[in-house]
C-alpha positions, 0 to 999 in steps of 0.5 A: 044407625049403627055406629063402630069403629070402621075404617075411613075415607081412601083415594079415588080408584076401583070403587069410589072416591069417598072410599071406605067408612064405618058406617055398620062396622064393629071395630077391630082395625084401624082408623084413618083419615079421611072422608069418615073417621075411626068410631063413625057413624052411618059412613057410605061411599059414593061409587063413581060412575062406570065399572066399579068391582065385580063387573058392576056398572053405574054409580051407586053407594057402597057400605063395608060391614065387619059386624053382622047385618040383618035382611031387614037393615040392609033393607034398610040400607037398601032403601037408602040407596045402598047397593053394595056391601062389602062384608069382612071375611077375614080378621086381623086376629088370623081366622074367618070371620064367622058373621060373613056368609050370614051377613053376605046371604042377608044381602042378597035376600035384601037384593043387594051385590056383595064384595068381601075384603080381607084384613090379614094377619102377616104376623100369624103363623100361616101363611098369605096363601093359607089364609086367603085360602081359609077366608075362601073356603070358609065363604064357599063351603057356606054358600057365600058368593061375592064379586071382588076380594078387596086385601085392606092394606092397613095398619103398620103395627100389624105388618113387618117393619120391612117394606119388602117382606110385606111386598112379598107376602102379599105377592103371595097372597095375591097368588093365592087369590088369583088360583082360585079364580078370584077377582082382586082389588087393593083396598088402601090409602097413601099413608097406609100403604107406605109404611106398609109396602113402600114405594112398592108399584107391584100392585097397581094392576089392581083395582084401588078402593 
């Protein structure tokens, strides 16, 4: 397989217990701990059964991609007992990632459901609803179609040392998310999340991966 430094394991919630893992990822956030750690390789996520995001239902095996994938890998994938990919749509240097709507259409020819996360830029000059709208527009005006807009809440040294400017730029983002008819998911783990956001619970209606 294709090996990268991805991201790790998270607690149980939205889609899996396994959580998220590096299994086709090329890097550029941080590694946690957990299920699979940073530089894994061939990392998948076992969905519990029920609803898991964008309405999908069953158990199932996810995938998070931040580096381009083929028709013919996710067929691959496929074959392996993949069903969903959750492709990066936004990088933490502040801009869309050109590879997604590439990679989200090369799923779905391979007969895969798309979810998309955002790894957000809370230091970069633009603002949380102005980058959401970015990542959006970027995957529509492509023809990009996905179910859930998971925000990976990740990495204390690219967020605020205040818990509460954190909280509400994600509030906004989140906001921003919510005008334009998305689904929502929080993507995150308990050390993650409070460095960044505290004890914060304004999130907690959300869906957790």
């Amino acid at each position: 397989g294709q090996s990268g430094g991805g991201q790790s394991g998270k607690p149980s919630g939205g889609l899996s217990g396994g959580g998220q893992s590096g299994g086709l990822s090329g890097g550029g956030q941080s590694g946690q701990s957990g299920t699979s750690g940073p530089n894994s390789s061939g990392g998948q996520s076992t969905a519990n059964p029920g609803t898991t995001s964008g309405g999908h239902t069953g158990s199932g095996t996810a995938v998070d991609v931040s580096a381009p994938v083929s028709q013919s890998q996710w067929t691959c994938l496929k074959q392996g007992g993949v069903s969903l990919g959750i492709v990066r749509a936004y990088r933490s240097s502040g801009s869309p990632d050109p590879n997604a709507p590439k990679t989200i259409q090369a799923a779905h020819a391979a007969g895969l459901a798309t979810d998309v996360y955002m790894f957000p830029c809370p230091k970069c000059s633009a603002s949380a609803a102005s980058q959401v709208q970015s990542a959006v527009s970027a995957l529509r005006s492509s023809g990009a179609t996905f179910n859930t807009f998971w925000f990976d809440i990740e990495g204390p040294q690219y967020w605020s040392s205040s818990s509460s400017t954190n909280t509400q730029w994600l509030s906004s983002a989140v906001s921003a998310a919510r005008s334009l008819g998305l689904n929502i998911g929080i993507y995150t783990s308990a050390s993650q999340w409070q460095p960044i956001m505290g004890s914060s619970s304004a999130f907690s209606s959300y869906p957790l991966w």
